[in-house]
Structure formats: structure tokens, C-alpha cells
C-alpha positions as CSV (number, residue, x, y, z in Angstrom):
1,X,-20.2,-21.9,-4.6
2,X,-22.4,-19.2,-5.9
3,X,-22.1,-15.7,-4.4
4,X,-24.4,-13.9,-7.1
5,X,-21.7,-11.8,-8.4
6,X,-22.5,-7.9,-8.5
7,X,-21.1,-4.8,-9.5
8,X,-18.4,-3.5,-7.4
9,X,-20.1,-0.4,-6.4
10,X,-23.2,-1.8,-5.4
11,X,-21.0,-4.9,-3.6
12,X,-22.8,-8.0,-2.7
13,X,-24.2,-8.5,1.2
14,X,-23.0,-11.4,2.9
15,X,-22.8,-12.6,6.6
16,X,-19.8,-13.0,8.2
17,X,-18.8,-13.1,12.3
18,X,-14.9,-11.8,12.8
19,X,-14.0,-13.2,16.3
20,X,-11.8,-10.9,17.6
21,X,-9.1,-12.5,19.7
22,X,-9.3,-10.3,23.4
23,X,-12.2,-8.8,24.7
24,X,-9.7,-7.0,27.4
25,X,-7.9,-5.4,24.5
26,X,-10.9,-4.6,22.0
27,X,-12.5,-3.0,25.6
28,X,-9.3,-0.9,25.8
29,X,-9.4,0.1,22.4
30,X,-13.0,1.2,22.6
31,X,-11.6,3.4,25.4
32,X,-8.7,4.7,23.5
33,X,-10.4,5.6,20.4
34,X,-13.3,7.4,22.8
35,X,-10.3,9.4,23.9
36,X,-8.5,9.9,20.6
37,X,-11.3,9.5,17.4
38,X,-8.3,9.6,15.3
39,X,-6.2,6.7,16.0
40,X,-3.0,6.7,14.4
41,X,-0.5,3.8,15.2
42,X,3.4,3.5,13.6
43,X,3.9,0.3,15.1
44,X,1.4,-2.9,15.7
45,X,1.1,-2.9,19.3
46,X,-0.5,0.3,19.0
47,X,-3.0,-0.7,16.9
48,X,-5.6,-3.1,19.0
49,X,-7.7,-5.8,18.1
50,X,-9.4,-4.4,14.7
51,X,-5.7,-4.5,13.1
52,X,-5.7,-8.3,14.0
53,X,-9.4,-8.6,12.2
54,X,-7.8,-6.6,9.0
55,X,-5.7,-8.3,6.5
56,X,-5.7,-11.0,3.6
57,X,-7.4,-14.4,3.8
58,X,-6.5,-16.8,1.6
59,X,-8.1,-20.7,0.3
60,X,-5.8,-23.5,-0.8
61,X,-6.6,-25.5,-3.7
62,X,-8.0,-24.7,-6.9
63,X,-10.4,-22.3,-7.5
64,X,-8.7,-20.2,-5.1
65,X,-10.6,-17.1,-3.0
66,X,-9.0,-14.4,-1.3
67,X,-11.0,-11.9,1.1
68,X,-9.3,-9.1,2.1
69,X,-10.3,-7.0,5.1
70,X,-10.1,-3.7,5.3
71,X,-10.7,-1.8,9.3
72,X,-12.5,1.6,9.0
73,X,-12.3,2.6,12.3
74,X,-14.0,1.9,16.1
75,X,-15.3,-1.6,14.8
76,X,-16.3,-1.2,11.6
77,X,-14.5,-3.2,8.7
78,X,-15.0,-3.4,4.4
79,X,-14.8,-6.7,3.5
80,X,-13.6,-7.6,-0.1
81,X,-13.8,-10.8,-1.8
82,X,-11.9,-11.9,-4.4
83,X,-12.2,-14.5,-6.9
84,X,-9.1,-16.7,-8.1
85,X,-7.4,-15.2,-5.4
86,X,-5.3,-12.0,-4.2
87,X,-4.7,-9.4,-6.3
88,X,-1.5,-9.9,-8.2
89,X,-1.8,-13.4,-6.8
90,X,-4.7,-15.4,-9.0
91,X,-7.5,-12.6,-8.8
92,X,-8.8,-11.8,-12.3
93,X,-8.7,-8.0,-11.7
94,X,-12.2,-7.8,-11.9
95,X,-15.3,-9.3,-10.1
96,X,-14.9,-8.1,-6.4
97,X,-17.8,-8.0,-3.9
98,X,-17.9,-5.7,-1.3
99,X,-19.3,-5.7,2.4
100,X,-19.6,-3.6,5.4
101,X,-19.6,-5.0,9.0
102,X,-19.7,-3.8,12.8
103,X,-18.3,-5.3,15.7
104,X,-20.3,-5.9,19.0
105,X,-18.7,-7.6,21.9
106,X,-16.2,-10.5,20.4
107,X,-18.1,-10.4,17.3
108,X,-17.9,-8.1,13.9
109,X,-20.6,-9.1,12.2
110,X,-22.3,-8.7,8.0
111,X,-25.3,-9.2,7.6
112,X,-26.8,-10.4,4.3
113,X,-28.8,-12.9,2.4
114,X,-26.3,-14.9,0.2
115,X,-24.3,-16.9,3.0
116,X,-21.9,-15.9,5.7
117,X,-18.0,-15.5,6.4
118,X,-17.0,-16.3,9.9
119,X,-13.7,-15.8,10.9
120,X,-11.6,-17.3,14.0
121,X,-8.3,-17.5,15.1
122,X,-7.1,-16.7,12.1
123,X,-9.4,-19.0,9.7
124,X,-12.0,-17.7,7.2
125,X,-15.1,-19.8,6.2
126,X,-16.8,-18.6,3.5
127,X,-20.2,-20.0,2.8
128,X,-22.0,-19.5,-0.2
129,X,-25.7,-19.3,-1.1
130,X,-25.9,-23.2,-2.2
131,X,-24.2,-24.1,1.0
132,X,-20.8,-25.1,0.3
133,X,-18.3,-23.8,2.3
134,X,-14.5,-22.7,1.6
135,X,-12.2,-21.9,4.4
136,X,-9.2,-19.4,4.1
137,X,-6.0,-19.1,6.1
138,X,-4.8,-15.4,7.5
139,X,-1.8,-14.6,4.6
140,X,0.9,-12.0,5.8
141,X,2.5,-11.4,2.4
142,X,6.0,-10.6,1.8
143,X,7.8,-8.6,-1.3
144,X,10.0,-10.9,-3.5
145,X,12.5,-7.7,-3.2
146,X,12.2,-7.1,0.9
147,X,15.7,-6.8,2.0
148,X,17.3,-6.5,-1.7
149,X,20.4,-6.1,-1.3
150,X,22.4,-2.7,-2.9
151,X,24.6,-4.4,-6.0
152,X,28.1,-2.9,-6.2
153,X,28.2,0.4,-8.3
154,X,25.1,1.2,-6.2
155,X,24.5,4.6,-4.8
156,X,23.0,3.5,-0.9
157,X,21.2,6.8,0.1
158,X,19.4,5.0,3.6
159,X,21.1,2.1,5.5
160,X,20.0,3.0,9.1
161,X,23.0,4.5,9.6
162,X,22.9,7.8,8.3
163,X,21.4,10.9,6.9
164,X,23.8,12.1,4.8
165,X,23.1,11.5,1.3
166,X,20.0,13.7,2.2
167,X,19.3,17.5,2.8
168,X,18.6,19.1,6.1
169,X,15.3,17.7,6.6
170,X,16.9,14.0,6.9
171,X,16.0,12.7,10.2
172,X,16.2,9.8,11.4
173,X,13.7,8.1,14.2
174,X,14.0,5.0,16.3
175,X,10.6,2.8,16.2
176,X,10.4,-0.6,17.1
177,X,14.0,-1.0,17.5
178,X,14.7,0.1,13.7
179,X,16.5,3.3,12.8
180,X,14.0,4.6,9.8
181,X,14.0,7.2,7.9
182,X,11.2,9.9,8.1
183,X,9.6,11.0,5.1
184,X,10.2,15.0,3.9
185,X,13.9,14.7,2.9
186,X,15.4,15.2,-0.8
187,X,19.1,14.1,-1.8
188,X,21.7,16.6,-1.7
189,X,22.8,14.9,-5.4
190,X,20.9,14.7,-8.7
191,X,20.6,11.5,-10.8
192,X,19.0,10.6,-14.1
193,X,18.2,7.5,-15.1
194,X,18.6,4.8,-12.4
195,X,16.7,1.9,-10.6
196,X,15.4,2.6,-7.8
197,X,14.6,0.1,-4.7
198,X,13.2,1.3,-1.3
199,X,10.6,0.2,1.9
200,X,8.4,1.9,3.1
201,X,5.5,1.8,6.1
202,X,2.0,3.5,5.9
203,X,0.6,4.3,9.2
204,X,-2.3,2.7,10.6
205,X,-5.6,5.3,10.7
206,X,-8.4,3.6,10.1
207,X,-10.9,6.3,10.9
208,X,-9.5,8.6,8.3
209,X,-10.2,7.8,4.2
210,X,-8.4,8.5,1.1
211,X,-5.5,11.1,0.7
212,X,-5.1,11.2,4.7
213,X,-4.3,7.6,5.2
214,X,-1.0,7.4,5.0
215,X,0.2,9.8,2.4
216,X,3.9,10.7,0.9
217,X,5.1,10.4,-2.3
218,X,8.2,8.7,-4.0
219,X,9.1,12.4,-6.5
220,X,12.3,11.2,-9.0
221,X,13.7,14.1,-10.3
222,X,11.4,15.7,-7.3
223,X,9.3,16.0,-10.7
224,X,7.4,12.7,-11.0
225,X,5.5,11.3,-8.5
226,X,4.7,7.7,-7.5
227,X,2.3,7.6,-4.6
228,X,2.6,6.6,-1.6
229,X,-0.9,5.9,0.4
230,X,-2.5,3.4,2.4
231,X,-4.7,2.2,-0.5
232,X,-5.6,-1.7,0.7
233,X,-8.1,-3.4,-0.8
234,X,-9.4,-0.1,-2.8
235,X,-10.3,0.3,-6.6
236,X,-7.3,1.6,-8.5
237,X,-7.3,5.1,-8.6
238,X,-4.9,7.7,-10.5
239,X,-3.9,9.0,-6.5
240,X,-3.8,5.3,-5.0
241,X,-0.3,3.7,-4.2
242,X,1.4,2.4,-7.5
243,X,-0.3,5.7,-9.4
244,X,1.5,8.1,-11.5
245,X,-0.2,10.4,-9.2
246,X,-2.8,12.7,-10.9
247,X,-2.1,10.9,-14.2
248,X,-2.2,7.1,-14.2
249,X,-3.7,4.5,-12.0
250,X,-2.0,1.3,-10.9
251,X,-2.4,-1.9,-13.3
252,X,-3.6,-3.7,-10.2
253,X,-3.8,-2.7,-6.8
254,X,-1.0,-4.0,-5.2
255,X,-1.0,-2.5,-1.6
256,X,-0.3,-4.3,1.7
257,X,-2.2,-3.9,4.7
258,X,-1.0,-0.7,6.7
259,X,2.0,-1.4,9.2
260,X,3.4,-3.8,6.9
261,X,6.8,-3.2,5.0
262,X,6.2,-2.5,1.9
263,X,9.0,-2.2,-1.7
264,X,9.0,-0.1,-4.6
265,X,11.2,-1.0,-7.4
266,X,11.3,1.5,-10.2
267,X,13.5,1.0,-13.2
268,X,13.2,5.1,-14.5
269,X,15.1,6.4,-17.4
270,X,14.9,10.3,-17.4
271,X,13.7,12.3,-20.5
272,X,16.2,12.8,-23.4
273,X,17.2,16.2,-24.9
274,X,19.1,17.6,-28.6
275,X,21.7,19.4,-28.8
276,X,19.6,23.0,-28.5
277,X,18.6,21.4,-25.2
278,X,14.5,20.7,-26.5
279,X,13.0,17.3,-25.1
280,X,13.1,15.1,-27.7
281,X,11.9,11.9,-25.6
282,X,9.9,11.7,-22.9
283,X,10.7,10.0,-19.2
284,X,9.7,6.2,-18.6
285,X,9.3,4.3,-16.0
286,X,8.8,0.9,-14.9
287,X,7.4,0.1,-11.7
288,X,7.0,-2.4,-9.3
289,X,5.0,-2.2,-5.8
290,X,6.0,-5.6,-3.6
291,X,7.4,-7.1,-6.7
292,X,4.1,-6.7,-8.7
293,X,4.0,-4.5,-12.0
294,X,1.7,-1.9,-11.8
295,X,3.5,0.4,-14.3
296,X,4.0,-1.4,-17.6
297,X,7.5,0.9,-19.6
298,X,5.2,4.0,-18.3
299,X,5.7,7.3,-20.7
300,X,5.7,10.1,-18.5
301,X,5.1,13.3,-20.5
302,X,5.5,15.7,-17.5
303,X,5.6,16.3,-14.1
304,X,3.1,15.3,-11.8
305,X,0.5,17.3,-9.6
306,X,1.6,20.8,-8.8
307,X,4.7,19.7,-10.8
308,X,3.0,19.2,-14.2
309,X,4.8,22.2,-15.6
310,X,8.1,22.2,-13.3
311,X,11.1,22.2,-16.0
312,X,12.0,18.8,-17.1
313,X,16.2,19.0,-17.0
314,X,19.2,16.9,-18.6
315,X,21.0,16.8,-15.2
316,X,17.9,15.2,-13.6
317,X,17.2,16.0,-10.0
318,X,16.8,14.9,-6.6
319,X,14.8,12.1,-5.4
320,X,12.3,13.3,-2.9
321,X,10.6,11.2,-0.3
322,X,7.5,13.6,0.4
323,X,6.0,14.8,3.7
324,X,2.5,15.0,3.7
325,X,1.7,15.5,7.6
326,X,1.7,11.4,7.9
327,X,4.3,9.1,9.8
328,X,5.4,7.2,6.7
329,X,9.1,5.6,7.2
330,X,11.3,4.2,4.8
331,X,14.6,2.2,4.8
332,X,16.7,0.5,2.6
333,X,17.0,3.1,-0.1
334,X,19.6,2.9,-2.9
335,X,20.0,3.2,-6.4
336,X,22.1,1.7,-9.5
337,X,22.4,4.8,-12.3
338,X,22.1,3.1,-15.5
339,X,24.0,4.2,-18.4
């Protein structure tokens, strides 16, 4: 199957035709996103029929292809394709192709000159310029560590059942039957070095791009960052999710479609300091985003952000779960100190 590979920011044009599944419910979406432009939904049944067009396609067999779709508000998707597969799942991390589509009635359509991608019920085919065609299967991914469970020695900061490990601005909110924590809240105890393991849930706003789409922040020592951002199917960037944020992008973009539950697992030892209390090694960091490395033993020479020159302390600090005007929720949050 040849697809002309091109450069990701110029992105290849192909034709594709996204059957959306109710015309009833993309008719009431129209009208709801007429009403509110900004659509924001903390739970899939808010979300209408372009959140069941969005998400990660999939071929069997060998070469794999992966398409992910990516909804950009009232209609309009990014389609990216992927050869070898999803990323941290067989995609080579480098040849992408990029293509924009609109729905009209039942159909979302791109329009190009290489071949076409129609998608139904939750099938992808793919056909290529020579005429061959590949058909993917709608993938819902899941992290290896969803659901880990605290081992014992473990500090549990979130369990559903309350707020206090955390400072006054814990809160806790029911959605979709789950007790979740909202984002804003610091511990009211400082650690060091520890690994880390939490959820979390980005928002789905399609209409909205970049630092608006779903932002928080994971702060350790509420010093380092690790962001937190609706960043699917995007080019790593230094302020995507899996970033040192402001300092290091992601190894590989390892983001979930909004909506979906989502893990961090982050393996930190905290900086290291002499007797006369000077830094004499820096912080590191390992860091996993739904069980994929995107931080390889990270060393972390400062803070992060507006915290690049914030002290860095032999007692550590809190962990801060940042609120950045966005419904971002998190549960299952504890932590092992290591030694």
C-alpha cells in the first residue's frame, strides 16, 4: 500500500467518510454546540457523536497501521496515520500523515488524491493509492498500571474516600458514579524521593487547542512539573502530556483520547545536598504515561515554569495536583518513599 509518505507538517491528503452512528444525536449536538461554541464534557454521554468518530483505529496482522482521530470541534476531525502501528505500540516514532475532514449529514468526509479511509461502525478501511485496502478495528486502550494497587508501606493520598491527606482546596466530586478528586489540591506532608502512581481524566473540548484542553499539572516537590493536557495524537512538545513542562518533551507521545482514564507512574528521587546544605546532585525522574516511558532516568536541574528558580530543599515538598481553570479528575493516588 503506498500512501506517498510526506512531511508531517505538510501531512498527506487522503479521502476518508467517518459514518457517524445517530443522525438524531449528531442533529442535537449541532444544536448544543450552536448554543454553547465551547463544549466542554467530563463524562461521555456529554460528549455526542464526534467523540464516537475520535479515537484509535487499529489493523491486525503484520505490517500493522494505526489511525488515530483526533475531533476539533462542530464536525471537524485531524486524522493521523501511523505506520507499524500506535504510538508506543509498533509506530516507528516518525513518518505520520496528517489530514483534516468535515462532517455533513452522517458523513465526515477527507478529501484527497492518494485513496480514501471510510470508517463504519467501528471499522476503518484504509485504501491506498495502488488500491489495496487495510481495514482497522476501533482500539480503546488500557494502562498496564490502571487500578495498581498501593503495596504495603505505601502512603495512599486518594482512595475515593477522603480528602485528608490534602490541604484545604481537596474536594471531592461525584461524576459518573465515582467519587474523584478535583484538581488544585497540595498534600499537607512533604516527601522526597518516592514512586508515584495516579489516574487522571482530561476533559473533552474539542473546540479549544493547546494549553486549554485539558490542562493541570502533576508538581513533585510542587517544584517539578509533569504535564497534564489533552495532547492526543499531537507532535511531542516540551508543554504536551508526558513533558518536563517548559524543559523536555515526551519520548513519544503517549496520550489517550480525552475522557479516558489515564496513569502516571513516576519513579522520582529528589536532589541530593552536603553537609553545608549546597546541591550536590540533581533530581531524577523516571516516568511512565499509561505504562509507556516517556522520561528515560530524567535529570532535572531545576524547577519547572514559574518554578525554575523556586529553592530546591532536602525535606522535599508537597505533591501538587495543579488547577488550571480545567475539570481534570484524578483517583487512585499513592505513593511508596524509597529509601
Amino acid at each position: 500500500m503506498n500512501f506517498r509518505t510526506a512531511p508531517s507538517s505538510t501531512g498527506l491528503l487522503l479521502l476518508a467518510t467517518l459514518l457517524v452512528p445517530s443522525l438524531a444525536s449528531l442533529a442535537s449536538l449541532t444544536a448544543a454546540e450552536k448554543a454553547d461554541p465551547g463544549l466542554i464534557a467530563i463524562e461521555v454521554e456529554q460528549a455526542g457523536p464526534d467523540y464516537v468518530v475520535q479515537g484509535e483505529y487499529l489493523s491486525e496482522g503484520k505490517p500493522a497501521l494505526g489511525v488515530q482521530v483526533i475531533a476539533t470541534g462542530k464536525g471537524t476531525f485531524t486524522a493521523v496515520i501511523l505506520p507499524g502501528g500506535l504510538p508506543g505500540a509498533g509506530w516507528d516514532g516518525k513518518t505520520r500523515q496528517e489530514l483534516n475532514g468535515q462532517t455533513s449529514g452522517p458523513e465526515t468526509t477527507f478529501s484527497g488524491e492518494a485513496g480514501k479511509v471510510v470508517i463504519s461502525a467501528g471499522t476503518l478501511i484504509v485504501t491506498g493509492a495502488d488500491g489495496k485496502a487495510v481495514t482497522l478495528k476501533k482500539t480503546n486502550r488500557v494502562s498496564p498500571t490502571m487500578g495498581a494497587k498501593p503495596p504495603a508501606g505505601a502512603v495512599v493520598l486518594f482512595d475515593g474516600s477522603s480528602v485528608d491527606a490534602w490541604d484545604g482546596k481537596g474536594k471531592i466530586e461525584a461524576v459518573g458514579g465515582e467519587k474523584l478528586l478535583a484538581s488544585g489540591p497540595e498534600t499537607k506532608a512533604k516527601f522526597t524521593s518516592y514512586q508515584l502512581h495516579l489516574e487522571f481524566r482530561t476533559p473533552f473540548k474539542p473546540a479549544v487547542k493547546g494549553q486549554d484542553r485539558g490542562n493541570s499539572g502533576v508538581y513533585v516537590h510542587h517544584t517539578y512539573e509533569f504535564q497534564v493536557l489533552d495532547s492526543f495524537g499531537l507532535v511531542p512538545e516540551k508543554n504536551y502530556a508526558g513533558s518536563l513542562y517548559t524543559l523536555v518533551p515526551p519520548l513519544v507521545n503517549a496520550c489517550f483520547p480525552p475522557l479516558t482514564w489515564q496513569t502516571y507512574d513516576i519513579d522520582f528521587s529528589g536532589p541530593q545536598f552536603d553537609a553545608e546544605g549546597k546541591k550536590a546532585k540533581n533530581a531524577r525522574a523516571t516516568v511512565k504515561l499509561n505504562g509507556i516511558t516517556v522520561q528515560d532516568d530524567l535529570e532535572i536541574p531545576h524547577g519547572t515554569g514559574a518554578n525554575k528558580k523556586r529553592p530546591e530543599l532536602p525535606e522535599g515538598g508537597p505533591l501538587w495536583l495543579q488547577d488550571h481553570a480545567n475539570p481534570v479528575f484524578f483517583r487512585n493516588v499513592w505513593l511508596m518513599p524509597k529509601k
